[in-house]
C-alpha positions as CSV (number, residue, x, y, z in Angstrom):
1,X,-0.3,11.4,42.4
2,X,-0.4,14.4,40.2
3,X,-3.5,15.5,38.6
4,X,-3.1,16.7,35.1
5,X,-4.6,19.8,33.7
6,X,-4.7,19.6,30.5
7,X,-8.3,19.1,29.5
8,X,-9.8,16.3,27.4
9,X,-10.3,18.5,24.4
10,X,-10.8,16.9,21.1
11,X,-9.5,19.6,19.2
12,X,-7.4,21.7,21.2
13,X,-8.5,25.0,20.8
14,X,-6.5,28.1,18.8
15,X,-5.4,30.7,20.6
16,X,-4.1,34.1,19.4
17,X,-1.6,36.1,21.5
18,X,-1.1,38.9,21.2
19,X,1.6,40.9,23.2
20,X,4.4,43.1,22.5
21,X,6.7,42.0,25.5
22,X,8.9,39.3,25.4
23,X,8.3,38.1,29.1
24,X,4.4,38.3,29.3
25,X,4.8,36.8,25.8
26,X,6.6,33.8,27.2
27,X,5.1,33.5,30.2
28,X,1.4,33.4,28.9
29,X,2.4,30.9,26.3
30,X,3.2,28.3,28.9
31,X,0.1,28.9,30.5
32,X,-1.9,27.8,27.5
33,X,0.4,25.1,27.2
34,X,-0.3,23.5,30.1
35,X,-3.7,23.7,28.9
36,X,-3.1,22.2,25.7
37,X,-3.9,25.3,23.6
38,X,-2.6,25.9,20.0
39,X,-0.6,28.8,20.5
40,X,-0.2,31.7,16.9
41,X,1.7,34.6,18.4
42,X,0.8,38.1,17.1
43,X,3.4,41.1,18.5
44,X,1.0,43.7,17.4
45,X,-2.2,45.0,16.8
46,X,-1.1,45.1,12.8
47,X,0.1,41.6,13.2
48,X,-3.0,40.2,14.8
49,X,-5.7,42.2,11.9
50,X,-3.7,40.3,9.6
51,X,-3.8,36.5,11.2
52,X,-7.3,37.2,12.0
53,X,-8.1,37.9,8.7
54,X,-6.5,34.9,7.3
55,X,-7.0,32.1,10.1
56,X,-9.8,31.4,12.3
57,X,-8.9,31.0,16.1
58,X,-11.2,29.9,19.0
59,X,-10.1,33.1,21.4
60,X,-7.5,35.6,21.0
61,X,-5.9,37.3,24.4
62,X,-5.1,40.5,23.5
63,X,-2.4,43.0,25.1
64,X,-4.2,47.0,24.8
65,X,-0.7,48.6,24.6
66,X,1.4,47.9,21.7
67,X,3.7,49.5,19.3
68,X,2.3,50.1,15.8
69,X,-1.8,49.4,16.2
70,X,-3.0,49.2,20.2
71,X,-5.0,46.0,21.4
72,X,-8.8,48.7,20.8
73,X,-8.2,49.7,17.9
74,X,-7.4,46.1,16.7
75,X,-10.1,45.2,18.1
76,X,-12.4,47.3,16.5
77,X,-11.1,46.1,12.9
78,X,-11.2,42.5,13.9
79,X,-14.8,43.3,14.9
80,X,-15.5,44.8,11.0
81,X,-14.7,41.1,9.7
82,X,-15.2,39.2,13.0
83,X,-18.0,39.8,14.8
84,X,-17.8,36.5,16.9
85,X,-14.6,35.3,17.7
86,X,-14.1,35.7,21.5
87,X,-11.4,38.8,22.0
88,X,-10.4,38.9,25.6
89,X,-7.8,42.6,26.7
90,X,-5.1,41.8,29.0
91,X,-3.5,45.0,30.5
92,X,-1.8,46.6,33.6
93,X,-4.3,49.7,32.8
94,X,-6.7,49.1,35.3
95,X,-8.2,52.4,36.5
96,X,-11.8,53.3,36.1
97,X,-11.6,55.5,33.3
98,X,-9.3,52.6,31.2
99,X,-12.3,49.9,32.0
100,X,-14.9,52.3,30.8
101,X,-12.4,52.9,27.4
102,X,-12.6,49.1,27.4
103,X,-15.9,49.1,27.0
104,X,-17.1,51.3,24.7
């Protein structure tokens, strides 16, 4: 018998992507499927400053590198208008300067 994994919310919870490539796009989008996340898709940081500032989301995943406005400095916008709304990176940049970059 297979377990399910979607969890018994009872509002599934918004998520914003964000991601500029089409694979990691796709690919994270099933994950929160199978989750039974609402899924808004933002392909840069210019995009997601602009959902953010019209919807409200429970998390937002967002890629650092992008075209047009990188996952920080999106970030730090979002934070000007959003100070609560949990914003969690997601990059391949994982040396110990990029984590300390990250953080401040």
């Amino acid at each position: 018998r297979r377990k399910s994994n979607v969890p018994g919310w009872t509002v599934p919870p918004r998520v914003l992507l964000v991601e500029d490539d089409a694979v990691c796009r796709k690919l994270s989008s099933k994950f929160l499927e199978v989750f039974g996340c609402q899924i808004d898709v933002a392909v840069d940081g210019v995009s997601a400053v602009n959902k953010m500032n019209t919807q409200k989301y429970d998390l937002v995943l967002m890629d650092i590198v992008m075209p047009n406005l990188d996952g920080i400095s999106a970030t730090s916008l979002i934070r000007q208008f959003d100070p609560m709304t949990p914003i969690i990176s997601m990059t391949s940049n994982s040396g110990p300067n990029d984590i300390m970059t990250y953080f401040s």
